[in-house]
NUVEXGU-993267 format. One record per atom (N, C-alpha, C): residue in one letter; z, x, y. Coordinates in steps of 0.02 Angstrom, whole numbers, padded with zeros to 5 digits, always signed. Each point is the difference from the previous one (the first is absolute). Example, Ala and Ser with C-alpha at 12.3 -4.5 7.8 and 13.67 -1.06 7.14 Angstrom:
BEGIN
a+00390+00660-00284 a+00000-00045+00059 a+00000+00045+00060 s-00036-00018+00053 s+00003+00042+00059 s+00037-00039+00055 
This chain:
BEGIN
x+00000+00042-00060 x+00000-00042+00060 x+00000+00044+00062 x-00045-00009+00027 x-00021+00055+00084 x+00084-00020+00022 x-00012+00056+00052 x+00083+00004+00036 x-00006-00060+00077 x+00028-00027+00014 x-00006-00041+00032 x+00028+00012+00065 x-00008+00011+00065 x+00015+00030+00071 x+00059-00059+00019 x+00065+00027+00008 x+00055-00051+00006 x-00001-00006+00076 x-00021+00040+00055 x-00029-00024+00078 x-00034-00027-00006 x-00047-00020-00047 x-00059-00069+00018 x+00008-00054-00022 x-00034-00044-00009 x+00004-00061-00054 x-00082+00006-00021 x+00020+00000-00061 x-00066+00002-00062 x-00007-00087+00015 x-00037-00036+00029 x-00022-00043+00005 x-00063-00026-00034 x-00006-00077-00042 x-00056-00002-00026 x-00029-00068+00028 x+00046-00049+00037 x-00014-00038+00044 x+00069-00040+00024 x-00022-00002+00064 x+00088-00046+00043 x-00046-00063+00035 x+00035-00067+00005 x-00020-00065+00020 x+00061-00040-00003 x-00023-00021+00044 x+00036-00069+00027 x-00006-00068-00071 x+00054-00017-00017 x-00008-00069-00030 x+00070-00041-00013 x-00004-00037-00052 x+00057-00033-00029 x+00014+00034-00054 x+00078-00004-00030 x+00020+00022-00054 x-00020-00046-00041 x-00023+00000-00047 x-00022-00041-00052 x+00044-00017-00074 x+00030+00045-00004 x+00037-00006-00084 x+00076+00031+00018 x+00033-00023-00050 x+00082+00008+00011 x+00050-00039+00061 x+00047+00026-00015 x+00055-00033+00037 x-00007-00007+00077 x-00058+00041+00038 x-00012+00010+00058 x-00067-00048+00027 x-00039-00027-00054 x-00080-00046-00016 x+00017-00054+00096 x-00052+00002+00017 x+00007-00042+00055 x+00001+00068+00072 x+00054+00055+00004 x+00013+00028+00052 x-00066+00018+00009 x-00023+00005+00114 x-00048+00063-00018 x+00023+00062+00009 x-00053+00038-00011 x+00023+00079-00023 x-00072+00045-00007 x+00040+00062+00023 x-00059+00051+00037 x+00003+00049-00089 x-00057+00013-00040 x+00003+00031-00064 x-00023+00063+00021 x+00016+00055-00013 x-00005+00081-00004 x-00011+00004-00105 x-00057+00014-00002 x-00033+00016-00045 x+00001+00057-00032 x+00033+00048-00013 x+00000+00069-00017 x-00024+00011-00058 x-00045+00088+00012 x-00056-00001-00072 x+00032+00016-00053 x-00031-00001-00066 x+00011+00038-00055 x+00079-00027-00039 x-00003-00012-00069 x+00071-00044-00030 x-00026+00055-00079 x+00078+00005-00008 x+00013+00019-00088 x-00023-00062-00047 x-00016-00045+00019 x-00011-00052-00075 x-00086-00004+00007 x-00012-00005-00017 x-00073-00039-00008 x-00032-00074-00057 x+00054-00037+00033 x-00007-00075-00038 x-00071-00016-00011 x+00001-00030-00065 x-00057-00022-00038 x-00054+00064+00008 x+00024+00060+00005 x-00046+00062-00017 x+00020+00042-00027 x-00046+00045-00049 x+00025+00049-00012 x-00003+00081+00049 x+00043+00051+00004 x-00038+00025+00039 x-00049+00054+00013 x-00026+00003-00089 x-00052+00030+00025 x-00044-00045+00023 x-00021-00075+00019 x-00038-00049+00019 x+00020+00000+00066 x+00075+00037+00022 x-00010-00010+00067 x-00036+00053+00023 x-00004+00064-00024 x+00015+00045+00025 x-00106+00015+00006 x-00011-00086-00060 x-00089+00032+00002 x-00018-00049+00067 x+00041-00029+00016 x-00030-00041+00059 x+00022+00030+00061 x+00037+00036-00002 x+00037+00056+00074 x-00073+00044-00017 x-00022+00013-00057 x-00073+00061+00016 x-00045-00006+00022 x-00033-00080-00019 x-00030-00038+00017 x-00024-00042+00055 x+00082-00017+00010 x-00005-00029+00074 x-00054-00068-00015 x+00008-00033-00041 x-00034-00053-00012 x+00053-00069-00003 x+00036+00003+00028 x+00042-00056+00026 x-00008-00022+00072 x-00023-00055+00005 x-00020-00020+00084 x+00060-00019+00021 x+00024+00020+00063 x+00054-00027+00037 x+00009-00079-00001 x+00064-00022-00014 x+00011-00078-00013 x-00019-00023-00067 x-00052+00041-00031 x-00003-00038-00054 x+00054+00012-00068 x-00009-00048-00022 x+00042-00041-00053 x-00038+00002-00080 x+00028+00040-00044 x-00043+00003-00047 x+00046+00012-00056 x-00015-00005-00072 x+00037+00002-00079 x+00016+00075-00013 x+00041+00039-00003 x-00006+00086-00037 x+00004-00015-00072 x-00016+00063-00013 x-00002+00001-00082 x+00044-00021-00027 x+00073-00021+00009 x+00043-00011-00060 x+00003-00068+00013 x+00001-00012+00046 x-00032-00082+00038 x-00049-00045-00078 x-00071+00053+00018 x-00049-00025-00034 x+00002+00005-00095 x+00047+00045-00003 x+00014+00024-00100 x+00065-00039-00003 x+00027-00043+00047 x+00053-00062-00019 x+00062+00065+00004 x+00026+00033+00003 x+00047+00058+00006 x+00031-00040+00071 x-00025-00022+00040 x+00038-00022+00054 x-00007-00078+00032 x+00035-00036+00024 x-00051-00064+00018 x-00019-00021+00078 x+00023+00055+00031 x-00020+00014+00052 x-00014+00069+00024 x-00032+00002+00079 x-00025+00079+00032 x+00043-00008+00063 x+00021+00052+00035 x+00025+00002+00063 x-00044-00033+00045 x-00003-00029+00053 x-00039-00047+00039 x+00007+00049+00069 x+00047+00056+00011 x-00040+00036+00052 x-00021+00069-00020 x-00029-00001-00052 x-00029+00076-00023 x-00053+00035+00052 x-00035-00039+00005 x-00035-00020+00086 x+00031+00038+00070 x+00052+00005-00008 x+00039+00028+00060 x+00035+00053-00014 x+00019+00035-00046 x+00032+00051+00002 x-00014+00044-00043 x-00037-00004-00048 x-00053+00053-00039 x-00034+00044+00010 x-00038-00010+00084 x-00006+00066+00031 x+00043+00032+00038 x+00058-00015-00014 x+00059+00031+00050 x+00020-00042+00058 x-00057+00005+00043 x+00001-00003+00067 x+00014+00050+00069 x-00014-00044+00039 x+00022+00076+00083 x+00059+00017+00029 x+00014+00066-00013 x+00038+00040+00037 x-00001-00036+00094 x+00057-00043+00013 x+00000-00031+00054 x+00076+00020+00044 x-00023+00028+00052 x+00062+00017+00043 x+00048-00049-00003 x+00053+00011+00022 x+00068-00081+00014 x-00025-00028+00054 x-00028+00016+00055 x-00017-00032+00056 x-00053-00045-00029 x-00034+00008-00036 x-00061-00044-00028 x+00030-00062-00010 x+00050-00006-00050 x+00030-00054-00032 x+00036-00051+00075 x+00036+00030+00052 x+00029-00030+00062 x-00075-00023+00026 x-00039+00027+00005 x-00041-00021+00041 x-00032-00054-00018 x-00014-00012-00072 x-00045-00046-00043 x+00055-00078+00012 x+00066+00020+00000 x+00023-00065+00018 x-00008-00016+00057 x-00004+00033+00042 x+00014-00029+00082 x-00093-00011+00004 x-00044+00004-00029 x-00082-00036-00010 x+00011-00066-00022 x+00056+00014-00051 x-00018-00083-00024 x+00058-00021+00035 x+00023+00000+00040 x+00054-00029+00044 x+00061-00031-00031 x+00015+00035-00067 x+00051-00003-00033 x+00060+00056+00015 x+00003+00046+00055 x+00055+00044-00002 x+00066-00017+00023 x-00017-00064+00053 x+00079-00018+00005 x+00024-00040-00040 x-00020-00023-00046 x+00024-00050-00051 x+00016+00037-00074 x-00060+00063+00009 x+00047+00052-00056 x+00077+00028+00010 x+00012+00012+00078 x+00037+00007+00032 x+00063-00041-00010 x-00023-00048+00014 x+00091-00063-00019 x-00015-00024-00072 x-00036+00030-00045 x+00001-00018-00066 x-00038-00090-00018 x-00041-00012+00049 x-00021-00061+00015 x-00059+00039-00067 x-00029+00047-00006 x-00055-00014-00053 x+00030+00071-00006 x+00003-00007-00090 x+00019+00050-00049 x-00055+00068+00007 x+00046+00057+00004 x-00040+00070-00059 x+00000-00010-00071 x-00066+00006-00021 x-00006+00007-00093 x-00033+00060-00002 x+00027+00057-00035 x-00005+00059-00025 x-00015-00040-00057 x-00091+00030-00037 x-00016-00031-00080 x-00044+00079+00018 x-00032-00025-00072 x-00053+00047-00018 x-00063-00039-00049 x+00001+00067-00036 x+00023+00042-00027 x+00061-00004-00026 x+00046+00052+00011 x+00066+00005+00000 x+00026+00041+00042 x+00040-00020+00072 x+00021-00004+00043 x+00064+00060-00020 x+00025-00012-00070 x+00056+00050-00021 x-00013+00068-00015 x-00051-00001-00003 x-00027+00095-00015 x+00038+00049+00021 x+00037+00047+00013 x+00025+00040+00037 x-00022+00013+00076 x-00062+00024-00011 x-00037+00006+00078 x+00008-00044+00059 x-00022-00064-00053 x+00014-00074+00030 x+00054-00010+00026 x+00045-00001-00028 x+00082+00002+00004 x+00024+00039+00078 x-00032+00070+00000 x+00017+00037+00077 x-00019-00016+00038 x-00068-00036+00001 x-00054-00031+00038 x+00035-00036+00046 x+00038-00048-00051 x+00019-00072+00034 x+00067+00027+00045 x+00040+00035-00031 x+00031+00002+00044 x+00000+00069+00068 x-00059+00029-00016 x+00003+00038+00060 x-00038-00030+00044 x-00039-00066-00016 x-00040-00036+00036 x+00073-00059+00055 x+00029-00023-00049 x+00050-00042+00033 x+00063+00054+00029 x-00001+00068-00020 x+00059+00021+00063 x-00052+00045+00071 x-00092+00008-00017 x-00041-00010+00075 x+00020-00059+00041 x-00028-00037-00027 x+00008-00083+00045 x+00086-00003+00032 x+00053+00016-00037 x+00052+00003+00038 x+00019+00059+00045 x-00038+00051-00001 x+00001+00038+00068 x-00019-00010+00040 x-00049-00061+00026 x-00046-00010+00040 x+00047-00040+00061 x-00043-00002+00056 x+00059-00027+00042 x+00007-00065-00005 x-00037-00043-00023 x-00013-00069+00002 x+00043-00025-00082 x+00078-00016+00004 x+00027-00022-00048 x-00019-00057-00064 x-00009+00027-00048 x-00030-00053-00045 x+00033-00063-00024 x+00064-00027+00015 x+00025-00041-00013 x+00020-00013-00065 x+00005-00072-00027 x+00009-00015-00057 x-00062+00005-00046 x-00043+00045-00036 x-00043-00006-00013 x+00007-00024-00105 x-00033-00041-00023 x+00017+00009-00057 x-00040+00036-00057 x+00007+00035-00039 x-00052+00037-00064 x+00045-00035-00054 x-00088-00010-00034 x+00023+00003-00070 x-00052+00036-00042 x+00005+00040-00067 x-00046+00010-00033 x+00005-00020-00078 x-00072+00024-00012 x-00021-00035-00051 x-00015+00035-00029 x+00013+00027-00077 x+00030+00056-00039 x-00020-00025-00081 x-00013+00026-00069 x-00016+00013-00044 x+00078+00014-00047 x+00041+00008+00041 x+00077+00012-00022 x-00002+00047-00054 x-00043+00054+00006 x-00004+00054-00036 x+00002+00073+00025 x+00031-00014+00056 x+00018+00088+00047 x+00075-00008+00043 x+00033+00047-00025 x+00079-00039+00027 x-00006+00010+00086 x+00018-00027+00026 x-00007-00008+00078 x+00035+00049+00038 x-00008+00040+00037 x+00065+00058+00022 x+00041-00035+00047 x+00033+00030+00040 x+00059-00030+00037 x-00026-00017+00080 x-00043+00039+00019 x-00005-00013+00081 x-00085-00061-00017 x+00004-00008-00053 x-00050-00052+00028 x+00038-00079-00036 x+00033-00006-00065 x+00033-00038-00009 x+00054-00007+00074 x+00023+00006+00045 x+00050-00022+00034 x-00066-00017+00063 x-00050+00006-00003 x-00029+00006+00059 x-00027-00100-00029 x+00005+00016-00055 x-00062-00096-00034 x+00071-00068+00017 x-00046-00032+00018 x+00037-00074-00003 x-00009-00047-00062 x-00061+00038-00036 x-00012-00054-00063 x-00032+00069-00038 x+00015-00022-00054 x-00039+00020-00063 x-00028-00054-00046 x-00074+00013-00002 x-00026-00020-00050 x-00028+00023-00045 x+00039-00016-00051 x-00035+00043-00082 x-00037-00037-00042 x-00067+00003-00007 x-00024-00022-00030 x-00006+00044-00094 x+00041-00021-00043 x+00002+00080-00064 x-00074-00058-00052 x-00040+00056-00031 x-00050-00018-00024 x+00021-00021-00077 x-00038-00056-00009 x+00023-00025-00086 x-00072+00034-00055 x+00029-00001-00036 x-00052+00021-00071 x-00080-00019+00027 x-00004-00064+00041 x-00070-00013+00005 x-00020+00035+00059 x+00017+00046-00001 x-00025+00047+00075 x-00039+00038-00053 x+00025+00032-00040 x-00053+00049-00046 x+00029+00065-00007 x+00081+00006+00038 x+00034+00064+00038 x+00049-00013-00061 x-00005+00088-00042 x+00047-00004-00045 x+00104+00011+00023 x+00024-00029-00048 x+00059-00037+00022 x+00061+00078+00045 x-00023+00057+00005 x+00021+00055+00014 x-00046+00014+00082 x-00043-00022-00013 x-00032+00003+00066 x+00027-00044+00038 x+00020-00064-00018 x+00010-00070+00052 x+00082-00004+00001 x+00035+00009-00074 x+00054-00009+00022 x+00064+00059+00020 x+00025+00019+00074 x+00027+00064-00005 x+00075-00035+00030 x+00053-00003-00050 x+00063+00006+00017 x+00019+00005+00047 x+00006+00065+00023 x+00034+00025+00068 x-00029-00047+00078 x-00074+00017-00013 x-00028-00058+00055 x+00045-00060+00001 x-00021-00048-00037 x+00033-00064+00006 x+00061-00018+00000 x+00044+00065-00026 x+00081-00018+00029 x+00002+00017+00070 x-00035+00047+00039 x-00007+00002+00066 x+00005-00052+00042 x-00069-00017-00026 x-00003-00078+00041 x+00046-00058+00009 x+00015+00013-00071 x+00084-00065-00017 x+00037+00016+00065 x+00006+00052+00007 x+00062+00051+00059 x-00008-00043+00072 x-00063-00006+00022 x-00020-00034+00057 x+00024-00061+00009 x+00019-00016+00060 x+00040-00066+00022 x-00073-00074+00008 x-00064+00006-00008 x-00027-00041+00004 x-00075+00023-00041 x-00002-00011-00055 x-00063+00032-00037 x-00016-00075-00068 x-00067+00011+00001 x-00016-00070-00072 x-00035+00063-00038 x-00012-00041-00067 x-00044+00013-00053 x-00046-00020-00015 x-00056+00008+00021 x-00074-00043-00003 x-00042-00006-00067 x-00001-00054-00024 x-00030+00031-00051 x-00069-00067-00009 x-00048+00029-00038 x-00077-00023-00001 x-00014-00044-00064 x-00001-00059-00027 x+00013-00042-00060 x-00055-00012-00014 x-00034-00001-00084 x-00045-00036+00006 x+00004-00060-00054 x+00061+00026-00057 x+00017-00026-00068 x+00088-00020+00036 x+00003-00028-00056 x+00087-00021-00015 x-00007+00077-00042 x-00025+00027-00031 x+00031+00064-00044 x+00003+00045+00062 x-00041+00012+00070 x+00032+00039+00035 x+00081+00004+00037 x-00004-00075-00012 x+00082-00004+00026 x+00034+00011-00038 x-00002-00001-00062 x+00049+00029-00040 x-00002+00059-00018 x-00036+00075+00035 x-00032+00039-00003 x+00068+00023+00048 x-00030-00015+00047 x+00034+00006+00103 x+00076-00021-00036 x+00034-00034-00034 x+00060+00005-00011 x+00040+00037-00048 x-00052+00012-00059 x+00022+00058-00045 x+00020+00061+00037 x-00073+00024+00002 x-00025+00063+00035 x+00047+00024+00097 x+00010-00067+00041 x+00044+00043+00062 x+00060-00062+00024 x-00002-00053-00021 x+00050-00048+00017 x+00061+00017-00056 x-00011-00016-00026 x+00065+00031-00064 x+00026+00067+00021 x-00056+00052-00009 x+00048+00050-00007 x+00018+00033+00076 x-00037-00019+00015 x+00031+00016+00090 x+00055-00053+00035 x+00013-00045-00031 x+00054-00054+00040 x-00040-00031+00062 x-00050-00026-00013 x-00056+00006+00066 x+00044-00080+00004 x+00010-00026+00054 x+00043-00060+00039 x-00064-00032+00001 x-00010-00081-00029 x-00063-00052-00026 x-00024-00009+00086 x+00070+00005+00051 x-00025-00016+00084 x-00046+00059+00016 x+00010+00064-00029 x-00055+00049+00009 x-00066+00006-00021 x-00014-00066-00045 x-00057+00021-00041 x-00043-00064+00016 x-00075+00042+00035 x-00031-00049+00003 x-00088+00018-00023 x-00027-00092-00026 x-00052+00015-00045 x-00043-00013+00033 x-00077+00011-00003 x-00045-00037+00041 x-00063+00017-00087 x-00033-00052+00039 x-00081+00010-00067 x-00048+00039+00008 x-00003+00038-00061 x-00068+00040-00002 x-00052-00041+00009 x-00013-00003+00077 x-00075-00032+00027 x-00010+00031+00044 x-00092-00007+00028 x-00013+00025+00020 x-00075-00020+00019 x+00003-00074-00001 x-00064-00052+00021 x+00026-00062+00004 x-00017-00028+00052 x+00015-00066+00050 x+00009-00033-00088 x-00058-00001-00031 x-00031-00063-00049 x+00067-00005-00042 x+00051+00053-00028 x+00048-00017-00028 x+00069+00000+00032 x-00008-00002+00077 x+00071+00004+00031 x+00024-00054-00032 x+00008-00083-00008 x+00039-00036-00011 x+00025+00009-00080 x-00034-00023-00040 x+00002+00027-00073 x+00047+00054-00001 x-00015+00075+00034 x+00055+00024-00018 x+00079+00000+00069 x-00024-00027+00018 x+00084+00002+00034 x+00038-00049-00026 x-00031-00063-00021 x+00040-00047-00045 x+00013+00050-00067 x-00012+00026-00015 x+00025+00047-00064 x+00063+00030+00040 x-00011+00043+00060 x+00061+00047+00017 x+00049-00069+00007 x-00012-00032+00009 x+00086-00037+00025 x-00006-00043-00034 x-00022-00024-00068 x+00031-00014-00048 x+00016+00019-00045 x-00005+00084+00006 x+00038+00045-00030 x+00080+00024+00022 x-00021-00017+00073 x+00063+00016+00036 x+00052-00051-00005 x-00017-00070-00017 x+00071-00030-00038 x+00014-00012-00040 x-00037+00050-00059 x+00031+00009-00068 x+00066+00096+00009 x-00046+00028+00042 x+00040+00072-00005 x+00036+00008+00067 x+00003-00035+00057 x+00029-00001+00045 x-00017+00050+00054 x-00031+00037+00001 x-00044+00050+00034 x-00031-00049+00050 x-00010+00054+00069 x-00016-00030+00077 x-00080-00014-00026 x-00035-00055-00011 x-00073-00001+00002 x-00032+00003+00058 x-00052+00032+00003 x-00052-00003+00069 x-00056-00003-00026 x-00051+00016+00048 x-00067+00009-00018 x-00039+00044+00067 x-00055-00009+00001 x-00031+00073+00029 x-00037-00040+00073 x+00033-00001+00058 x-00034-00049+00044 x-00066+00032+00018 x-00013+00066-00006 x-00076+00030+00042 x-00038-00024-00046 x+00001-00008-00068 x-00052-00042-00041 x-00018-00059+00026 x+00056-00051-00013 x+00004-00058+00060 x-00063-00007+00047 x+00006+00042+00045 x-00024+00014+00080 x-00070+00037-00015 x+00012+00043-00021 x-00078+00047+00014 x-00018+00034-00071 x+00003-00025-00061 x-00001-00009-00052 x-00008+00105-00030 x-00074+00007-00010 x+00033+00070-00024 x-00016+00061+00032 x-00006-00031+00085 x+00005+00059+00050 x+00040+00028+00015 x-00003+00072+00014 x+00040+00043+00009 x+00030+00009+00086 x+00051+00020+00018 x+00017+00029+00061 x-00019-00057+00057 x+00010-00071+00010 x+00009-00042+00021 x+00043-00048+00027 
């Protein structure tokens, strides 16, 4: 994995939108996109590594990887599109400035519209200095940032260090189940996810497509982590308008048999399987 410049932000795209999934679904919120993630859902990686040579992935698009297509997985990451080529080495001033274009900086400011640190994976090490040498720039500046809120959005497979855990208002962990295609040493890492437990406001996201994944998600990190049922929330593997209803009536009538927070995915909803909207 290239070394990653902790003065910049490895950026693979930032936009203005709504949060769409989890406990936060409804807020808007400014997304910081950061390149490059340790998992490569529904791929293998030498399949990623032939399409990083290739460069035959069009930006935004949405397509099956190999373990996807040999049934090994039953889904693909949906922003492979965005962070597979890394992305740009972007000063901190870039990121201040891009809000005050879309005339979101004073409302990032009083926490009126959320920071989402995603990726990729946002937890990388590099990533990790990034963020917070990016958020102790912005607090040298003379213009006080107020109440601002972050949350990120994490793979719950890199334990979080200390100056950026105290810096988050939310954690979101999304940990990958068997149908990612990610063997169970790759997806599931101990130490990570008792981390997160540690945090005063963090969920567990997890992606359904069977009743055997829920009983998967409870074997595999609810059991043995003591994960609290108020922490754990499900949404449906979708990812086209045509089966939003079909499957969200699945998530929450799953959710009052196992008691788990049900949701579903509102940017499907809205702008079905566009990206960065």
């Amino acid at each position: 994995m290239s070394k990653i410049d902790p003065n910049k932000l490895l950026i693979s795209s930032d936009f203005y939108s709504i949060q769409g999934e989890g406990i936060s679904s409804g807020i808007p919120s400014y997304f910081v996109r950061l390149g490059i993630c340790n998992l490569t859902c529904g791929m293998s990686r030498a399949f990623t590594n032939k399409l990083m040579k290739e460069q035959s992935l069009e930006d935004g698009e949405i397509f099956v990887g190999d373990l996807h297509a040999e049934g090994k997985a039953t889904w693909t990451c949906d922003s492979t599109s965005q962070w597979l080529w890394r992305g740009e080495d972007k000063e901190f001033d870039y990121l201040i400035n891009r809000w005050k274009e879309e005339g979101v900086y004073d409302y990032i400011k009083d926490g009126s519209v959320h920071i989402i640190w995603t990726g990729g994976e946002p937890t990388i090490k590099g990533h990790q200095e990034a963020i917070v040498n990016f958020h102790n720039y912005w607090l040298s500046q003379a213009d006080p940032i107020g109440n601002t809120y972050s949350e990120i959005e994490t793979n719950g497979t890199i334990v979080i260090g200390v100056k950026l855990f105290n810096m988050l208002d939310q954690i979101n962990c999304s940990p990958k189940l068997a149908n990612s295609g990610m063997t169970e040493k790759q997806r599931i890492v101990p130490a990570a996810i008792k981390r997160i437990m540690e945090h005063d406001n963090y969920q567990f996201k997890f992606v359904i497509s069977t009743e055997e994944d829920i009983k998967e998600l409870f074997r595999d990190f609810v059991e043995p982590f003591n994960i609290p049922l108020k922490n754990v929330v499900c949404m449906p593997g979708l990812d086209d308008q045509d089966d939003f209803h079909e499957r969200t009536n699945f998530v929450l009538e799953m959710a009052k048999i196992y008691k788990f927070r049900g949701l579903t995915r509102l940017h499907i909803a809205a702008w079905n399987k566009t990206l960065n909207v």
